[in-house]
FIKOLZA-1660 file (N, C-alpha, C; in steps of 0.1 Angstrom, whole numbers, plus 5000, padded with zeros to 4 digits):
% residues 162
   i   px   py   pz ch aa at
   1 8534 6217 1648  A  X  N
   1 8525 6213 1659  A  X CA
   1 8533 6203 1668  A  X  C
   2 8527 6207 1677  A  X  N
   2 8541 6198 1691  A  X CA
   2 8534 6187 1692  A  X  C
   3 8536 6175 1693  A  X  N
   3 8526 6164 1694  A  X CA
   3 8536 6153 1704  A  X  C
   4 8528 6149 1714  A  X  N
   4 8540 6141 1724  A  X CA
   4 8525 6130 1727  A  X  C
   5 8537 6116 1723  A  X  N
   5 8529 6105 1729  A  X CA
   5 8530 6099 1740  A  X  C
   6 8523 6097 1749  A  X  N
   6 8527 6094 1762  A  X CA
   6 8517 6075 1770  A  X  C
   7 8532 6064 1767  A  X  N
   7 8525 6055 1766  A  X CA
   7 8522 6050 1780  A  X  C
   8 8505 6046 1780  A  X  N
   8 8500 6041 1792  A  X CA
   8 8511 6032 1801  A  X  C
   9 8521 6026 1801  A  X  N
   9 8528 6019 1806  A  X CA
   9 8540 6031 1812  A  X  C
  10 8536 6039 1811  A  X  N
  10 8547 6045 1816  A  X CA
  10 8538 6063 1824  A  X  C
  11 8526 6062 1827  A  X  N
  11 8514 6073 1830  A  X CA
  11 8520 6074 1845  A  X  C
  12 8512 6083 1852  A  X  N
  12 8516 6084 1864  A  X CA
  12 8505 6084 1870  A  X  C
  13 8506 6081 1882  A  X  N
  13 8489 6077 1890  A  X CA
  13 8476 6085 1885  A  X  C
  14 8478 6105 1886  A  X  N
  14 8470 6107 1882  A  X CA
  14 8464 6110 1871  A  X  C
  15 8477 6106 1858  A  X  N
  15 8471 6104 1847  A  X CA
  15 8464 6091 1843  A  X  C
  16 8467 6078 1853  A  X  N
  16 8461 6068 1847  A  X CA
  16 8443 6074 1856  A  X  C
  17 8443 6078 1866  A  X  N
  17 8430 6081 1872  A  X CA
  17 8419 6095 1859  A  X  C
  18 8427 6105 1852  A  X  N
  18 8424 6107 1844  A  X CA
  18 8416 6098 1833  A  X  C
  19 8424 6090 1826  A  X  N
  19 8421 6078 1812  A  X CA
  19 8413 6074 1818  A  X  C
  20 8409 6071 1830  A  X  N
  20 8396 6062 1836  A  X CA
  20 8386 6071 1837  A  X  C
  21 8385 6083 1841  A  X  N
  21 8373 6095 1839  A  X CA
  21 8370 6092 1823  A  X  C
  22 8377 6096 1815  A  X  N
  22 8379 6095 1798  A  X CA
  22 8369 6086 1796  A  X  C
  23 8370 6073 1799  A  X  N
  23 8369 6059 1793  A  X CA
  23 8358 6057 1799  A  X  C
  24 8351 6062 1808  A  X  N
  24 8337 6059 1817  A  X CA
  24 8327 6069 1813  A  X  C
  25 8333 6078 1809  A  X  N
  25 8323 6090 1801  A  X CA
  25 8314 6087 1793  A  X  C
  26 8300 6089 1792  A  X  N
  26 8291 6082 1788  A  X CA
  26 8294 6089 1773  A  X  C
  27 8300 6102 1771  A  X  N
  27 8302 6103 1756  A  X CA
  27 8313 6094 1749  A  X  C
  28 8321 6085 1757  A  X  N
  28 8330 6079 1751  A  X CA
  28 8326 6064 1749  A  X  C
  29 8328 6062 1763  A  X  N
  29 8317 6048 1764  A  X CA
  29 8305 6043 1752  A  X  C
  30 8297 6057 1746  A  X  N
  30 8288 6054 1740  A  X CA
  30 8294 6049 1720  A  X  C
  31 8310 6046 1721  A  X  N
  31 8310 6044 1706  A  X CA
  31 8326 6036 1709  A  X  C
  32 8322 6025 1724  A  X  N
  32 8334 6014 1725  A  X CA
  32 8326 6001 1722  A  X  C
  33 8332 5994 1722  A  X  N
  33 8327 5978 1721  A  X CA
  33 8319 5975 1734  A  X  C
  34 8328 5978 1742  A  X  N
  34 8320 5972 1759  A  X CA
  34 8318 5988 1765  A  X  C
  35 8305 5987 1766  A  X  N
  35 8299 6002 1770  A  X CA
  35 8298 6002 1783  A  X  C
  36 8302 5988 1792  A  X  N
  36 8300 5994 1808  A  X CA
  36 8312 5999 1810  A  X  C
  37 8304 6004 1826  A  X  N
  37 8313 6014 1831  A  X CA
  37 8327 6003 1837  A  X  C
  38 8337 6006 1837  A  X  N
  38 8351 6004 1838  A  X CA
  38 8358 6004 1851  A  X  C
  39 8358 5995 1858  A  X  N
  39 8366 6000 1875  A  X CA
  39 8378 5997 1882  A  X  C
  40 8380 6009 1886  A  X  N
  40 8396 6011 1890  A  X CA
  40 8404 5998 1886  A  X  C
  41 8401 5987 1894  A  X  N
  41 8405 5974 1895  A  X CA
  41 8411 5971 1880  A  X  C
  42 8398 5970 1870  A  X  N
  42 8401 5967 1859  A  X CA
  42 8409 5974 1853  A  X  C
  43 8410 5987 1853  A  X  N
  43 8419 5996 1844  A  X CA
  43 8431 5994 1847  A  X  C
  44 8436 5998 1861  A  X  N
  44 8449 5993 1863  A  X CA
  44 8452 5976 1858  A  X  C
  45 8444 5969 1862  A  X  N
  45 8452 5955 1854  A  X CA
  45 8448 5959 1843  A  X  C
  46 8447 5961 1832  A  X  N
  46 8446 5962 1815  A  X CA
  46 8459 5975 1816  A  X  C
  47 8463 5981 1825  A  X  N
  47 8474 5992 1818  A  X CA
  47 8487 5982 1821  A  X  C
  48 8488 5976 1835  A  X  N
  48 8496 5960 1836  A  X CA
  48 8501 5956 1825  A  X  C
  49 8485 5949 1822  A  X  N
  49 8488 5938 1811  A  X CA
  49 8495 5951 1798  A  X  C
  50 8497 5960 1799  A  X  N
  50 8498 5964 1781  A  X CA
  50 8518 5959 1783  A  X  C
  51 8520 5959 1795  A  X  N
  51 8538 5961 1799  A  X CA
  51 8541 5947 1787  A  X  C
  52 8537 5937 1791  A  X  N
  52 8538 5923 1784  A  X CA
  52 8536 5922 1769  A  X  C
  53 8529 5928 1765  A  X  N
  53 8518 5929 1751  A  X CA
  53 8527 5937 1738  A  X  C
  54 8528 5925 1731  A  X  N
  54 8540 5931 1720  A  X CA
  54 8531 5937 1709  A  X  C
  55 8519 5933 1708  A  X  N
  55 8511 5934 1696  A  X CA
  55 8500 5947 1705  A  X  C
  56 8502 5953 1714  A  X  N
  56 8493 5961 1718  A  X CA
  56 8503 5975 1722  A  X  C
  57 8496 5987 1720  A  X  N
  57 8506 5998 1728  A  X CA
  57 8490 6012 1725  A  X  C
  58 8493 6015 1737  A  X  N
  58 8483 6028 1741  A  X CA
  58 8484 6042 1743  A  X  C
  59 8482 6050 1741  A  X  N
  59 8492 6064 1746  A  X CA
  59 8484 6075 1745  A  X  C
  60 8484 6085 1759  A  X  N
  60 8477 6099 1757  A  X CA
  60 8485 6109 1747  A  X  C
  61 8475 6113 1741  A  X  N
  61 8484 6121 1733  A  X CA
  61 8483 6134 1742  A  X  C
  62 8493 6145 1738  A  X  N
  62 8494 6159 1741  A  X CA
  62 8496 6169 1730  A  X  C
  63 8490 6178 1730  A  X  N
  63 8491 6188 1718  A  X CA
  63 8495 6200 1727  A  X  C
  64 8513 6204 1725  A  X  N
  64 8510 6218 1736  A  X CA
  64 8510 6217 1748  A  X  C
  65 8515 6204 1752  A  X  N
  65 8514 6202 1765  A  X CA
  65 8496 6198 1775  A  X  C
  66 8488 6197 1765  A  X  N
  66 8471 6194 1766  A  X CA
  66 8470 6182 1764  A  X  C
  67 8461 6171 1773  A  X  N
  67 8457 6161 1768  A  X CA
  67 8448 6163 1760  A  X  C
  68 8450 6157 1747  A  X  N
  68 8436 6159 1739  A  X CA
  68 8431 6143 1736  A  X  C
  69 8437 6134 1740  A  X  N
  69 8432 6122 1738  A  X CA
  69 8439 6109 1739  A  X  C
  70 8432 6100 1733  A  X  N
  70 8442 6080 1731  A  X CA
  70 8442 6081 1721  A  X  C
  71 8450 6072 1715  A  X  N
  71 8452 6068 1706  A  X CA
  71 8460 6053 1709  A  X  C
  72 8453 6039 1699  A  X  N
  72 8457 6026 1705  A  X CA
  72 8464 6021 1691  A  X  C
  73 8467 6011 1692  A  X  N
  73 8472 6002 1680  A  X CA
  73 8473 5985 1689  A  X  C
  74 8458 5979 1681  A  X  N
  74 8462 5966 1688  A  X CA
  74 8464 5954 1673  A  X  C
  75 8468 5946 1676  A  X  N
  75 8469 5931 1667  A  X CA
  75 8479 5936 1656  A  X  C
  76 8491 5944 1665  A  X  N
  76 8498 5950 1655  A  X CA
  76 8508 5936 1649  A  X  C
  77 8511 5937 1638  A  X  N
  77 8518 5927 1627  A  X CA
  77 8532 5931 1623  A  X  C
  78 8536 5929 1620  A  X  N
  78 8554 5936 1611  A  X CA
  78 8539 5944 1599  A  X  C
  79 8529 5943 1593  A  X  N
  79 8523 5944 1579  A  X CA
  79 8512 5954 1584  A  X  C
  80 8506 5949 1596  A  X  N
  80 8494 5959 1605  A  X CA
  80 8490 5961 1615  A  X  C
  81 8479 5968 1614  A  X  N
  81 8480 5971 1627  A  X CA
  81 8464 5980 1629  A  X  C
  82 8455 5976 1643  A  X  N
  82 8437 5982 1637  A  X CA
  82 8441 5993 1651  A  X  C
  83 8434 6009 1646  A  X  N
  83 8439 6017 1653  A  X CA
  83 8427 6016 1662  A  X  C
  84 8425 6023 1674  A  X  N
  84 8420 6031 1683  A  X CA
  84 8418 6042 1688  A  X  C
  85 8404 6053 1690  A  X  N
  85 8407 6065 1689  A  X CA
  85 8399 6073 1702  A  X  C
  86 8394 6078 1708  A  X  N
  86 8390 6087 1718  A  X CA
  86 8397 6104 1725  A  X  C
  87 8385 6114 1717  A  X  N
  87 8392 6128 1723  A  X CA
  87 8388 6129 1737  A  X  C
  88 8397 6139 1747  A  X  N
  88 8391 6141 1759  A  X CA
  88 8377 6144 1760  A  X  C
  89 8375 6135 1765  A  X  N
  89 8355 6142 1769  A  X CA
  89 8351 6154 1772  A  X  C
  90 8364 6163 1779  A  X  N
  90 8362 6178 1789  A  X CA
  90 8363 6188 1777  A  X  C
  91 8369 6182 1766  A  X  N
  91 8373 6194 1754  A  X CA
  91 8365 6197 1745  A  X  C
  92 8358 6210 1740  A  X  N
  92 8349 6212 1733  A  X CA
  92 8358 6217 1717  A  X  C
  93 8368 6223 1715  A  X  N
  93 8372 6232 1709  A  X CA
  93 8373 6218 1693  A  X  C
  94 8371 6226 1686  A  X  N
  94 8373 6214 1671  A  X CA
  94 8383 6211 1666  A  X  C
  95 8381 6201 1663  A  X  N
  95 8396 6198 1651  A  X CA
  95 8402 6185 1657  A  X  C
  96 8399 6180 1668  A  X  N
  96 8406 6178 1677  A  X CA
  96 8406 6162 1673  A  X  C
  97 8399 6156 1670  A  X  N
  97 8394 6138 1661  A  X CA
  97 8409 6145 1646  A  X  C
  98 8408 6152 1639  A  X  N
  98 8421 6153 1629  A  X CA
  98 8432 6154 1635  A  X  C
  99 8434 6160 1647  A  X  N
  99 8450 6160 1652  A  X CA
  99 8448 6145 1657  A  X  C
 100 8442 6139 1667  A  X  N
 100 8444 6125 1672  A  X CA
 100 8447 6114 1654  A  X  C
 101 8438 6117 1646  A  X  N
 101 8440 6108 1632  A  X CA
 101 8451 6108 1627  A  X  C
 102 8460 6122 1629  A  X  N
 102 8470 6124 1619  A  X CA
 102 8484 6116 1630  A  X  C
 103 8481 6117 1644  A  X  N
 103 8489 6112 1649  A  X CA
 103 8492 6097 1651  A  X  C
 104 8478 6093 1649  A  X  N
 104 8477 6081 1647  A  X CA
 104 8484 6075 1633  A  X  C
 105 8479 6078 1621  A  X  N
 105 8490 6080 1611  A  X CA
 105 8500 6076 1609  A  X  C
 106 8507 6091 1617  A  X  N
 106 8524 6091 1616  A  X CA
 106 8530 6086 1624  A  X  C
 107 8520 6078 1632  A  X  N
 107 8530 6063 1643  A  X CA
 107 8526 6052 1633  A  X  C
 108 8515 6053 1627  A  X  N
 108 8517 6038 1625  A  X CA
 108 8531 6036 1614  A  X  C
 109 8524 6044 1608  A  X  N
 109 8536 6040 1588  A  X CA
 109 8549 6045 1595  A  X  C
 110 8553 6056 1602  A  X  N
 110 8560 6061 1606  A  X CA
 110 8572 6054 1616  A  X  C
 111 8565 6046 1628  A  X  N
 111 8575 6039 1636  A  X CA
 111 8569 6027 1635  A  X  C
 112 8553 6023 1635  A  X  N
 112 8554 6006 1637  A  X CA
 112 8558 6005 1623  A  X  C
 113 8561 6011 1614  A  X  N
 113 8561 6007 1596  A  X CA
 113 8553 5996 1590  A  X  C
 114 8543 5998 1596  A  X  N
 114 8531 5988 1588  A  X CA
 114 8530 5998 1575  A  X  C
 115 8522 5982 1565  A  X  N
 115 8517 5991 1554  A  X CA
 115 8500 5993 1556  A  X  C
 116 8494 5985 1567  A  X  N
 116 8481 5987 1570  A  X CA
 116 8475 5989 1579  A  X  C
 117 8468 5998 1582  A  X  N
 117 8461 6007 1592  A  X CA
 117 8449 6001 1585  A  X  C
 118 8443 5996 1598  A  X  N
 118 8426 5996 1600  A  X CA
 118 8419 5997 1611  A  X  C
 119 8413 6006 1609  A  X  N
 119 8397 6008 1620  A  X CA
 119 8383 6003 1619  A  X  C
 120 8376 6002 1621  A  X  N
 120 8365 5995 1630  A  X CA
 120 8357 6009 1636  A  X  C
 121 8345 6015 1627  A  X  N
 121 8335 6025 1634  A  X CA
 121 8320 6016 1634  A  X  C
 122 8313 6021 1640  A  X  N
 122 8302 6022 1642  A  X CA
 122 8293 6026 1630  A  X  C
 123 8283 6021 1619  A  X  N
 123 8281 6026 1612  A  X CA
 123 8269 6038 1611  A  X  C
 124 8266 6038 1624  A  X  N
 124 8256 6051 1630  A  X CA
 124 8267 6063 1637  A  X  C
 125 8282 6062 1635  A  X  N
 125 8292 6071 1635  A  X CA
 125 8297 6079 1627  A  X  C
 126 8285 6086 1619  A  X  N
 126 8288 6096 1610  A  X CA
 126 8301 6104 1610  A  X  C
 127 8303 6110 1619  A  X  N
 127 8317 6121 1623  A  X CA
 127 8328 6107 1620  A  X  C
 128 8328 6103 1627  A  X  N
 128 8336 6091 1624  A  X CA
 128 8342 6089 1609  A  X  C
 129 8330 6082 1607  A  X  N
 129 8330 6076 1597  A  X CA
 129 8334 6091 1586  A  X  C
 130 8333 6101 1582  A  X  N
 130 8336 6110 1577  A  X CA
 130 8350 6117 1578  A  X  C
 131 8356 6117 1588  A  X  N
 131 8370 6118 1596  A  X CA
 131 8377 6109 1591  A  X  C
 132 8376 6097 1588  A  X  N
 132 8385 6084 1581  A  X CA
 132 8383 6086 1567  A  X  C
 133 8376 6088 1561  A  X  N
 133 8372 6089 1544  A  X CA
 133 8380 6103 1543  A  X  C
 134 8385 6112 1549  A  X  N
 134 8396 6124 1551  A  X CA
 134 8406 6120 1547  A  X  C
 135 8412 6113 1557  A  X  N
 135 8423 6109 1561  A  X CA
 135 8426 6098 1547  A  X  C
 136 8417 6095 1539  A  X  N
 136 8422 6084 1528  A  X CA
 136 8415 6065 1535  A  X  C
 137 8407 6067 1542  A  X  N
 137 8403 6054 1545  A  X CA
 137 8392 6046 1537  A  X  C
 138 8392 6033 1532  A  X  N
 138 8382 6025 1523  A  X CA
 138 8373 6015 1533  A  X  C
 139 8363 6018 1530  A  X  N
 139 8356 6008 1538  A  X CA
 139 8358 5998 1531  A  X  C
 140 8362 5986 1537  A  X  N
 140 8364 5969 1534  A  X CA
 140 8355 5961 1537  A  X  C
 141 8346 5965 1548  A  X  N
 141 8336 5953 1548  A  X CA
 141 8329 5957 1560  A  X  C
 142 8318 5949 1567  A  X  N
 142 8311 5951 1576  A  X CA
 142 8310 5937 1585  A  X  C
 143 8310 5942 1597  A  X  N
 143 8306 5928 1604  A  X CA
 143 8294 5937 1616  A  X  C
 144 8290 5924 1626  A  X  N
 144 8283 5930 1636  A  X CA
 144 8287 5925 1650  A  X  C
 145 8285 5941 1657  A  X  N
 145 8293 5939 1674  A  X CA
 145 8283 5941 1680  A  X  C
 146 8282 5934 1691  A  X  N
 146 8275 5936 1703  A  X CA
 146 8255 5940 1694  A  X  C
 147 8253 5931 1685  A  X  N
 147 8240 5937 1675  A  X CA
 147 8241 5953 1664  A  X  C
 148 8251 5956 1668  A  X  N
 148 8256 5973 1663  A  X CA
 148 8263 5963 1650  A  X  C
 149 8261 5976 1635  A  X  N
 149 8263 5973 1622  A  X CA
 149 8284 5980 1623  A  X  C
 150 8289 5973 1622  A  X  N
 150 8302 5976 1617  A  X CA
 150 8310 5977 1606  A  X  C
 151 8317 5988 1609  A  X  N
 151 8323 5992 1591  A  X CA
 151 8340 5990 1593  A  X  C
 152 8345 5978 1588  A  X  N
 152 8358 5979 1590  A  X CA
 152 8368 5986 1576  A  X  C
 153 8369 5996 1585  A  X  N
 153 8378 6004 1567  A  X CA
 153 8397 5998 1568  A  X  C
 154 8404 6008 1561  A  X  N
 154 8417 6006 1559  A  X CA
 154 8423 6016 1551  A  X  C
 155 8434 6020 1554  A  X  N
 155 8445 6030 1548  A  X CA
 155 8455 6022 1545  A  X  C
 156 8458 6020 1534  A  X  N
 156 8472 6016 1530  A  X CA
 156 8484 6030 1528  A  X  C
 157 8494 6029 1535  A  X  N
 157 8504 6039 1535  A  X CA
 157 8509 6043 1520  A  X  C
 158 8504 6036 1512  A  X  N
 158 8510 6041 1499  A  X CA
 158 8499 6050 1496  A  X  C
 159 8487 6051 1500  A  X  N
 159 8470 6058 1499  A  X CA
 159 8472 6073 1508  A  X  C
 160 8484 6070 1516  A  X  N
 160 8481 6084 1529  A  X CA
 160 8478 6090 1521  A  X  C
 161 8469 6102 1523  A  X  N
 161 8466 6112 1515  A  X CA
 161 8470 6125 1529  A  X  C
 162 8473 6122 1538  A  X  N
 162 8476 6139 1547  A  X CA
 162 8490 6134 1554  A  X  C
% end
């Protein structure tokens, strides 16, 4: 599988105007932390700020030359690192949350060489939440965002199971 990551700090105008269609999409929007809508202004300063940001990195993924998605890694550590995930909103075809997970994955153990991956779903995020329990993820505990019930899981690289 051809898989090319392509980091927001280096997008070109009208891919970063893409990520912003992406990220305002009420199907995407509807399972982020901050659900309002996002503008121009803002996005370009947050792709800015990622140039500086040692502990942050963002990147469209491509499958085949297709965008099928982001994939993030923030509060990364030498030890961890909590991922980030969103498929293109325009793509119907399946499978497509396993290829972003697996890519997500084999960057983290792979080049940041953490031994810990953690995510953060929604616990009314079934698909989600079922997509990570795949992949080898444990739920660790729960907190609450924005009144919404939170499930913070984790993969330890010695656990990859794909």
């Amino acid at each position: 599988m051809n898989i090319t990551y392509i980091n927001f700090t280096t997008l070109s105008e009208a891919q970063k105007a893409m990520i912003l269609e992406w990220r305002n999409h009420p199907n995407v929007r509807a399972y982020m932390y901050n659900t309002g809508v996002i503008s121009q202004k803002t996005h370009l300063e947050f792709i800015e700020s990622l140039k500086t940001k040692e502990n942050k990195r963002y990147f469209v993924v491509q499958k085949e030359h297709e965008n099928i998605g982001v994939i993030d890694f923030t509060d990364i550590t030498p030890t961890s690192a909590t991922m980030g995930i969103y498929a293109n909103p325009c793509l119907s075809q399946k499978g497509i949350g396993s290829i972003l997970l697996q890519a997500i994955v084999d960057y983290a153990f792979d080049i940041l060489k953490v031994q810990t991956l953690k995510a953060e779903v929604f616990a009314t995020n079934a698909k989600a939440k079922t997509l990570y329990k795949k992949f080898g993820f444990r739920a660790m505990g729960q907190k609450s965002v924005n009144g919404k019930e939170v499930i913070c899981m984790e993969l330890e690289n010695a656990n990859r199971s794909l």
